[in-house]
N, CA, C and O atoms as a DFTB+ gen file, in Angstrom:
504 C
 N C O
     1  1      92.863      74.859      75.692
     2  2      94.261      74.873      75.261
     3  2      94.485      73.743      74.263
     4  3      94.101      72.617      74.577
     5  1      94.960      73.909      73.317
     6  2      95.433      73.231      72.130
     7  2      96.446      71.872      72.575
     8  3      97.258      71.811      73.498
     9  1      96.118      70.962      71.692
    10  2      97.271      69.816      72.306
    11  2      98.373      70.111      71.744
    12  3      99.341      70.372      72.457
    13  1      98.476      70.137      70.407
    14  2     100.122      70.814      70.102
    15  2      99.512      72.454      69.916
    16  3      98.487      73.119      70.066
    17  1     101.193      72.580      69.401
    18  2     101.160      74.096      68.871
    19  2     101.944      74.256      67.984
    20  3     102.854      73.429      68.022
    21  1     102.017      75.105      67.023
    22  2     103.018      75.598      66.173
    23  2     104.388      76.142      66.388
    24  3     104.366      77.041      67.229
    25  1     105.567      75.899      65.910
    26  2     106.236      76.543      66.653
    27  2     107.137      76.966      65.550
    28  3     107.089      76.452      64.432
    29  1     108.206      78.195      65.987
    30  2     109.627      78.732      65.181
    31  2     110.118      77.686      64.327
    32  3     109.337      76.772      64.592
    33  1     110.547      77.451      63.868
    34  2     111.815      76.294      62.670
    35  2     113.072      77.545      62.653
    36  3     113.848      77.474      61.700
    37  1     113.236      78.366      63.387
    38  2     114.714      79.097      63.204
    39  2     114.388      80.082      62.171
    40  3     115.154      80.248      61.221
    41  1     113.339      80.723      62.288
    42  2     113.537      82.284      61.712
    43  2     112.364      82.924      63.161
    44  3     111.755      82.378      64.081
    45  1     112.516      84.201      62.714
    46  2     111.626      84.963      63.938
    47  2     110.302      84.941      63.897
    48  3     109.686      85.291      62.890
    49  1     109.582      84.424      65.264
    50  2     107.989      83.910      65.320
    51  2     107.639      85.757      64.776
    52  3     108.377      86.733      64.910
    53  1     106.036      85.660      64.065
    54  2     105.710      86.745      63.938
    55  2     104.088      86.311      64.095
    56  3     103.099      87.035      63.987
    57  1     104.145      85.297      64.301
    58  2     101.823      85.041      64.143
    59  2     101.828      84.364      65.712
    60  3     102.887      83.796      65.980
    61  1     101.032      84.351      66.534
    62  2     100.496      83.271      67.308
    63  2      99.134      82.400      66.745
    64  3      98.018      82.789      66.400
    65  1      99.645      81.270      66.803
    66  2      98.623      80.056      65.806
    67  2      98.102      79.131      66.577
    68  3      98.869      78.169      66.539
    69  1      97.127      78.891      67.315
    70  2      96.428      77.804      67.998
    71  2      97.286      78.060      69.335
    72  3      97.732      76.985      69.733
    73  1      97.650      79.112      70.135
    74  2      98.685      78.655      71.143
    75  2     100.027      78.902      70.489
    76  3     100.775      79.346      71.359
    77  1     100.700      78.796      69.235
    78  2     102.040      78.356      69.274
    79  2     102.241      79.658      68.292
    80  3     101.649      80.737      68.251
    81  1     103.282      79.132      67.547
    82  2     104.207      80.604      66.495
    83  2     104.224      79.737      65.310
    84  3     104.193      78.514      65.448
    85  1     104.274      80.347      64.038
    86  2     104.392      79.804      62.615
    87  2     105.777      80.892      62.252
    88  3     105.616      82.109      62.349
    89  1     106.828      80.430      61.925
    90  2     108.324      81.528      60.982
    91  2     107.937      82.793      60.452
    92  3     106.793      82.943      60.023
    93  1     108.659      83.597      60.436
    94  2     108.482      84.120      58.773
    95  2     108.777      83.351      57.349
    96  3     109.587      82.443      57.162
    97  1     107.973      83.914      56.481
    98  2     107.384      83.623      55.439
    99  2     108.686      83.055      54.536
   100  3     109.033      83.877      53.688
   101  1     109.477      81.810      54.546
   102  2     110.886      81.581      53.703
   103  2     110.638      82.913      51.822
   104  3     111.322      83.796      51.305
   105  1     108.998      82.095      51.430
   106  2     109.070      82.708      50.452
   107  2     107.760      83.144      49.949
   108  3     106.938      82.246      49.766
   109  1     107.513      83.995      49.768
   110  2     106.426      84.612      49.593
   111  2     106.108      85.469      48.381
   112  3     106.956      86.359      48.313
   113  1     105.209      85.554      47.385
   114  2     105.375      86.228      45.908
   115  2     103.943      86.203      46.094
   116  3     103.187      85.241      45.964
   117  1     103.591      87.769      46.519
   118  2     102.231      88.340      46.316
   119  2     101.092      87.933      45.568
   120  3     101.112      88.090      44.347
   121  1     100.456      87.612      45.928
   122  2      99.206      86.315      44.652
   123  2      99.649      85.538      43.813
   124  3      99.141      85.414      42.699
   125  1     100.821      84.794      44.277
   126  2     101.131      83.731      44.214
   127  2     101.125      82.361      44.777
   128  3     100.568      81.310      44.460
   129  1     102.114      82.811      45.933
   130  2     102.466      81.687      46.636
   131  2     102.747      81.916      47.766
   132  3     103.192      83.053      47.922
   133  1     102.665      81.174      48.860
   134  2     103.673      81.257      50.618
   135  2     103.684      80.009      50.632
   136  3     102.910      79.102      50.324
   137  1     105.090      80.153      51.202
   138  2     105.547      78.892      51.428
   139  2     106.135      78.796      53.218
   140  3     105.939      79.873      53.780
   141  1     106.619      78.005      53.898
   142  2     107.058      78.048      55.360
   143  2     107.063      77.032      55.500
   144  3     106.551      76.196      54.756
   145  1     107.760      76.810      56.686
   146  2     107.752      75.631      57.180
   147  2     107.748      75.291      58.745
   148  3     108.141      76.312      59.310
   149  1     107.471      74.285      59.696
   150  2     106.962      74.204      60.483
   151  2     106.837      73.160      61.302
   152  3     106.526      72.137      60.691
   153  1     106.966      73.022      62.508
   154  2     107.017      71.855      63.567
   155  2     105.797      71.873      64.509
   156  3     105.054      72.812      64.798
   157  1     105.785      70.206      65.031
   158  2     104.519      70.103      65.719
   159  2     105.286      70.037      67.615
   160  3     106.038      69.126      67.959
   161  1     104.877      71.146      68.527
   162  2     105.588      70.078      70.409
   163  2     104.294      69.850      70.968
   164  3     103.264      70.513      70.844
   165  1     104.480      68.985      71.492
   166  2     103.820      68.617      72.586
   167  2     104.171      69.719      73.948
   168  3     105.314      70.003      74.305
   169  1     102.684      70.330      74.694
   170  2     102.714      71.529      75.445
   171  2     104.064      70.929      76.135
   172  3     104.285      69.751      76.417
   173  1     105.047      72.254      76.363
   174  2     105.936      71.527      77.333
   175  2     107.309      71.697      76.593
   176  3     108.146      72.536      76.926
   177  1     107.450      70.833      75.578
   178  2     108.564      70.319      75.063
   179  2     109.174      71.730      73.961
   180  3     108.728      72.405      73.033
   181  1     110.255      71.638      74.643
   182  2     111.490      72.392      73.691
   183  2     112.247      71.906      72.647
   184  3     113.125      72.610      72.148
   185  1     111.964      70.533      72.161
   186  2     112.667      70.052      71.110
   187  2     111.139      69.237      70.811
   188  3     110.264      69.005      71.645
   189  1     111.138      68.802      68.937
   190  2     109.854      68.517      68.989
   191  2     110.484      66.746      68.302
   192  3     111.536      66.464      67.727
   193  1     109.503      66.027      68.628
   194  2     109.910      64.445      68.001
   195  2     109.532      63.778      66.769
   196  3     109.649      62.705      66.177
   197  1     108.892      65.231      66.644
   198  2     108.753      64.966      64.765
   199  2     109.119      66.305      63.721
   200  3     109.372      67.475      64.005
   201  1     109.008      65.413      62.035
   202  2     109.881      66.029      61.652
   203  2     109.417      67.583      61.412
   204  3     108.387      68.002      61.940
   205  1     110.138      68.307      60.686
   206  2     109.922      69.434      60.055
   207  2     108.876      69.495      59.068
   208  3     109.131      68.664      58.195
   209  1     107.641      70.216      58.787
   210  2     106.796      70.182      57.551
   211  2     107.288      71.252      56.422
   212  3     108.180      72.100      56.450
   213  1     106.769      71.042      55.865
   214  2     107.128      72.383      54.647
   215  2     105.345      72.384      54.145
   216  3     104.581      71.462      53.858
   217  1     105.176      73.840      54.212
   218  2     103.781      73.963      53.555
   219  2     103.801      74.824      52.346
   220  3     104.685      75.680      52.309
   221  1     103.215      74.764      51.642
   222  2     103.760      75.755      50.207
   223  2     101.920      75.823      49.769
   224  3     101.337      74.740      49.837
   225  1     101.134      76.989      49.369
   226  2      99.943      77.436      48.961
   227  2     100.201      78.224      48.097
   228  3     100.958      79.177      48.281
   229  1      99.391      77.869      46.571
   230  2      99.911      78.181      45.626
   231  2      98.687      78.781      45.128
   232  3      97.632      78.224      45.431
   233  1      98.651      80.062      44.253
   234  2      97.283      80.205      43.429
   235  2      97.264      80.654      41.912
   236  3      98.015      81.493      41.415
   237  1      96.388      80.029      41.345
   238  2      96.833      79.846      39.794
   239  2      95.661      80.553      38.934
   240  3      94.542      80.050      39.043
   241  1      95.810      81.638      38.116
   242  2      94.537      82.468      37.412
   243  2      94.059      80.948      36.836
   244  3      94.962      80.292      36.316
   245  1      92.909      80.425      36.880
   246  2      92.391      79.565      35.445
   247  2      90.780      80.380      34.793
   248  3      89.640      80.082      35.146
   249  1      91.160      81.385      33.831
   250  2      90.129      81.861      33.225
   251  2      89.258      82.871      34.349
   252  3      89.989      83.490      35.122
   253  1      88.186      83.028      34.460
   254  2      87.651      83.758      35.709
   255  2      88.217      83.336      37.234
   256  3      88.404      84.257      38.029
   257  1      88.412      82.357      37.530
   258  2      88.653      81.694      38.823
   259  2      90.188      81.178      39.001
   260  3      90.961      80.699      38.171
   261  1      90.369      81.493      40.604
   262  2      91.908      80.924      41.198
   263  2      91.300      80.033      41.732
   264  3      90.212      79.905      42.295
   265  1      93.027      78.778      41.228
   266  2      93.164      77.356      42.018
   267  2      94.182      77.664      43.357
   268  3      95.344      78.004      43.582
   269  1      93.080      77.350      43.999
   270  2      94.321      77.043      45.430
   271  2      94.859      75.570      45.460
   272  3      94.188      74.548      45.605
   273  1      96.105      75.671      45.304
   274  2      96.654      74.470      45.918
   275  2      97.836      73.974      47.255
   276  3      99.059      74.038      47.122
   277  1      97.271      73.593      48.240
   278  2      98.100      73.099      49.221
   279  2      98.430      71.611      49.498
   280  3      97.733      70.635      49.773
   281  1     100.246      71.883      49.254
   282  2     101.213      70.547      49.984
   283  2     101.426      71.293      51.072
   284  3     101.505      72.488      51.356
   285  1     101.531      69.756      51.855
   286  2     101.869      69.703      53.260
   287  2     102.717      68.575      53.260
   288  3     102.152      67.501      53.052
   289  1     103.872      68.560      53.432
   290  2     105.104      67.397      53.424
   291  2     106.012      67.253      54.323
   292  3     106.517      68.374      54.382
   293  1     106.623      66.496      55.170
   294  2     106.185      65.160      55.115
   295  2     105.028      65.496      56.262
   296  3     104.836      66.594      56.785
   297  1     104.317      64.271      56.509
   298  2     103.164      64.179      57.922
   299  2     103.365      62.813      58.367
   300  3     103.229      61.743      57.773
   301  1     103.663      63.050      59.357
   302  2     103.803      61.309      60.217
   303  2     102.490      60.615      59.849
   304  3     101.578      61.409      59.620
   305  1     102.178      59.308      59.737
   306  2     101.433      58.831      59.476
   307  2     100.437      58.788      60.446
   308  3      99.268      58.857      60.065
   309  1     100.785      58.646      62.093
   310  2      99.636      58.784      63.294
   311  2      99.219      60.318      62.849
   312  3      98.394      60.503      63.744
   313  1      99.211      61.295      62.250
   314  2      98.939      62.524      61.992
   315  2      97.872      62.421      60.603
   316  3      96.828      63.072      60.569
   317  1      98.210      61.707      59.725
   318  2      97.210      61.854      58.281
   319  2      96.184      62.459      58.413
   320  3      95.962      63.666      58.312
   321  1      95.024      60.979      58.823
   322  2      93.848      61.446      59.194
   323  2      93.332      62.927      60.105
   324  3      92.277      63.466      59.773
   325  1      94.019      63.398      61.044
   326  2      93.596      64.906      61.485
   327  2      94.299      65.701      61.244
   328  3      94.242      66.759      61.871
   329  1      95.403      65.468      60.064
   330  2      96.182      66.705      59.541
   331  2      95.434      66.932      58.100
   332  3      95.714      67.986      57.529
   333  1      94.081      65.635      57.157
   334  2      93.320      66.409      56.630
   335  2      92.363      66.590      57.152
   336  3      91.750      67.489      56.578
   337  1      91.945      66.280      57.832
   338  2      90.695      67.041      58.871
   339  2      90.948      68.768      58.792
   340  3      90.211      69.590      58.248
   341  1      92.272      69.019      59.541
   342  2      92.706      70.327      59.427
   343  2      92.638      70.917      58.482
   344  3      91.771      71.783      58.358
   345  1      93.248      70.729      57.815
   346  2      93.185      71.355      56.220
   347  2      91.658      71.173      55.498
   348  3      91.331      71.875      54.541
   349  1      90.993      70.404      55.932
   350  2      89.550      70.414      55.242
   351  2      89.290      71.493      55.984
   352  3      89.516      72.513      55.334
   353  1      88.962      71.677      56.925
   354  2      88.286      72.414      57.424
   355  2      88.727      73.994      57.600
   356  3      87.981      74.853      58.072
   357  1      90.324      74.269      57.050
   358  2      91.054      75.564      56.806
   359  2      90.242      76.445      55.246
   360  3      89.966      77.611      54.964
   361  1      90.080      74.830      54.419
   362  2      89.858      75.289      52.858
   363  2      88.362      75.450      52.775
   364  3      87.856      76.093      51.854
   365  1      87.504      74.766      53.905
   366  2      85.932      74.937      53.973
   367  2      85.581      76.506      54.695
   368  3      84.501      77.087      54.800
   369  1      86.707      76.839      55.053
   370  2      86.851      78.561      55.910
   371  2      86.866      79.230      55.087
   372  3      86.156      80.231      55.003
   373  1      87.644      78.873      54.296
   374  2      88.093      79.559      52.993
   375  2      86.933      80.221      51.679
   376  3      86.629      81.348      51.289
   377  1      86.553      78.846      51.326
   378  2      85.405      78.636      50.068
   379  2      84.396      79.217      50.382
   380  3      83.808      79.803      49.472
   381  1      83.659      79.293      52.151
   382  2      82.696      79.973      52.298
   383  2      82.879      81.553      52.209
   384  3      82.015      82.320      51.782
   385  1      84.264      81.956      52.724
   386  2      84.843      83.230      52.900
   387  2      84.714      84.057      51.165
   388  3      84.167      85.091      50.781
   389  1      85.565      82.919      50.431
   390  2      85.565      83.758      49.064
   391  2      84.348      83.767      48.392
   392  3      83.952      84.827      47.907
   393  1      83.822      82.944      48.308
   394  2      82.281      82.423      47.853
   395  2      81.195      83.300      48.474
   396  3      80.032      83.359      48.073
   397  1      81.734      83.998      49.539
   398  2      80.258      84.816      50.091
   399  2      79.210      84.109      50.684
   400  3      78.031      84.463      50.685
   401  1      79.677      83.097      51.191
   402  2      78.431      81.532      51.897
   403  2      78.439      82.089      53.377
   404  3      79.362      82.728      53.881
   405  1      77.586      81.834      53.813
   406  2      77.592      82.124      55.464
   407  2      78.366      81.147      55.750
   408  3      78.298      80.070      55.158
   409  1      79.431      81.470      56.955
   410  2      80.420      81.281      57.678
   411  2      79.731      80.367      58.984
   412  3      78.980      80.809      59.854
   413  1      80.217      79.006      58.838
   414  2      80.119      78.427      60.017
   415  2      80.945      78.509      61.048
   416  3      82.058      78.912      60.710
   417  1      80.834      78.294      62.114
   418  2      81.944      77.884      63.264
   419  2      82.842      77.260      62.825
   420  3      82.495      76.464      61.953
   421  1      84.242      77.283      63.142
   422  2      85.175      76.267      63.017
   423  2      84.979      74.923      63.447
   424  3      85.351      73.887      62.897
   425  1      84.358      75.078      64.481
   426  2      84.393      73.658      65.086
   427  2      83.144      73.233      64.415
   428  3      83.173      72.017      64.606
   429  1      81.995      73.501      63.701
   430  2      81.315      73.046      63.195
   431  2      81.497      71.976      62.000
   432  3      80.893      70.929      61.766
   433  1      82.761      72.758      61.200
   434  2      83.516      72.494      59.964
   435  2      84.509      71.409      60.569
   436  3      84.905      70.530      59.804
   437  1      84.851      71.411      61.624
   438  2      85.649      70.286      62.293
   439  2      84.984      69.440      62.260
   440  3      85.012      68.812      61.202
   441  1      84.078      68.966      63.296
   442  2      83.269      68.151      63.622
   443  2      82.901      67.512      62.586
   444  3      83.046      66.317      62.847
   445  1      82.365      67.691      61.188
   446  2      82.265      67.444      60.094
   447  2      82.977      66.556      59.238
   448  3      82.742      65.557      58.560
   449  1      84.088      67.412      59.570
   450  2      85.366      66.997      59.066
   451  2      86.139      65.760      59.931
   452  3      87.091      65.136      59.462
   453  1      85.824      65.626      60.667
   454  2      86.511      64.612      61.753
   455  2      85.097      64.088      61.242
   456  3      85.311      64.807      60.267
   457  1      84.282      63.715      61.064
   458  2      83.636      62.031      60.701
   459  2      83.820      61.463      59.751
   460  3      83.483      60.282      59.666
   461  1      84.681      62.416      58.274
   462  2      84.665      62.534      57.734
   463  2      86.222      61.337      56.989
   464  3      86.382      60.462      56.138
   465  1      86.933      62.012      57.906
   466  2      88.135      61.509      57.916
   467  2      88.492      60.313      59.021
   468  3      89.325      59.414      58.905
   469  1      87.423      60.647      60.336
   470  2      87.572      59.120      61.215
   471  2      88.488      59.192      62.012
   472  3      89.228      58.264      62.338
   473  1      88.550      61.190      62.706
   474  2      89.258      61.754      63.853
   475  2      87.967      61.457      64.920
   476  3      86.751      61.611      65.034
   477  1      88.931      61.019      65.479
   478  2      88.219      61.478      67.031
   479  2      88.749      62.483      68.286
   480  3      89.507      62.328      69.244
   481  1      87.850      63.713      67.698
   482  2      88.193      65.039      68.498
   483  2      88.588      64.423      70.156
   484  3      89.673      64.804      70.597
   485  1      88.168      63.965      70.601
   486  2      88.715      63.492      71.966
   487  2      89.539      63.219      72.168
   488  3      89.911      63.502      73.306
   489  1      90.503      62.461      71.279
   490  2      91.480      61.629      71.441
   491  2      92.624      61.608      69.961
   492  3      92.990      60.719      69.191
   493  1      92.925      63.173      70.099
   494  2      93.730      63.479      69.082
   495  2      95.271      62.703      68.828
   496  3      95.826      62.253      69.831
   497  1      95.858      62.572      67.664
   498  2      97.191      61.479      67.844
   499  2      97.947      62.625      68.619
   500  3      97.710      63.828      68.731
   501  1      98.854      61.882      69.069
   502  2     100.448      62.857      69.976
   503  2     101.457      61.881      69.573
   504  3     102.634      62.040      69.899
């Protein structure tokens, strides 16, 4: 079981994500962009003690190849370090996926990624 989870921000859950719910999509433009936004609880809690994120993934033709680009705003600072862990290891899912690379485990790409950044999977921030 996941230490946090994702949860609603006040539109209707439609994904289950690690355990929790991510909104519908505020804005979304077909090979473009999604954007949403999003809170972190602690298992348990009905109100969460941090703030709201906004995530926005953007993709841009450059010549043969798309740029992905992801903000993630704001992130508490006890969060940095394993909120890019996360995201490294979302966009290393990714690159192997589009790229045609054999597909590691997630947690392989974690693990990686947490030495990387100087998470310690054991002892995630809350």
């Amino acid at each position: 079981m996941p230490l946090y989870r994702l949860a609603n921000t006040g539109a209707s859950e439609v994904f289950a994500v690690f355990g929790g719910k991510i909104p519908r999509t505020p804005q979304w433009k077909p090979q473009k962009q999604l954007s949403y936004t999003w809170n972190v609880f602690a298992p348990g809690d009905s109100e969460s003690n941090y703030p709201e994120s906004y995530l926005d993934l953007t993709l841009e033709q450059k010549g043969e190849e798309v740029r992905l680009t992801l903000f993630h705003l704001p992130v508490p600072q006890s969060f940095v370090p394993q909120t890019q862990m996360g995201w490294h290891t979302f966009l290393d899912l990714i690159e192997a996926g589009v790229c045609g690379k054999p597909q590691e485990a997630r947690e392989a790409y974690m693990q990686n990624n947490a030495k990387l950044y100087g998470v310690d999977l054991d002892n995630l921030a809350h």
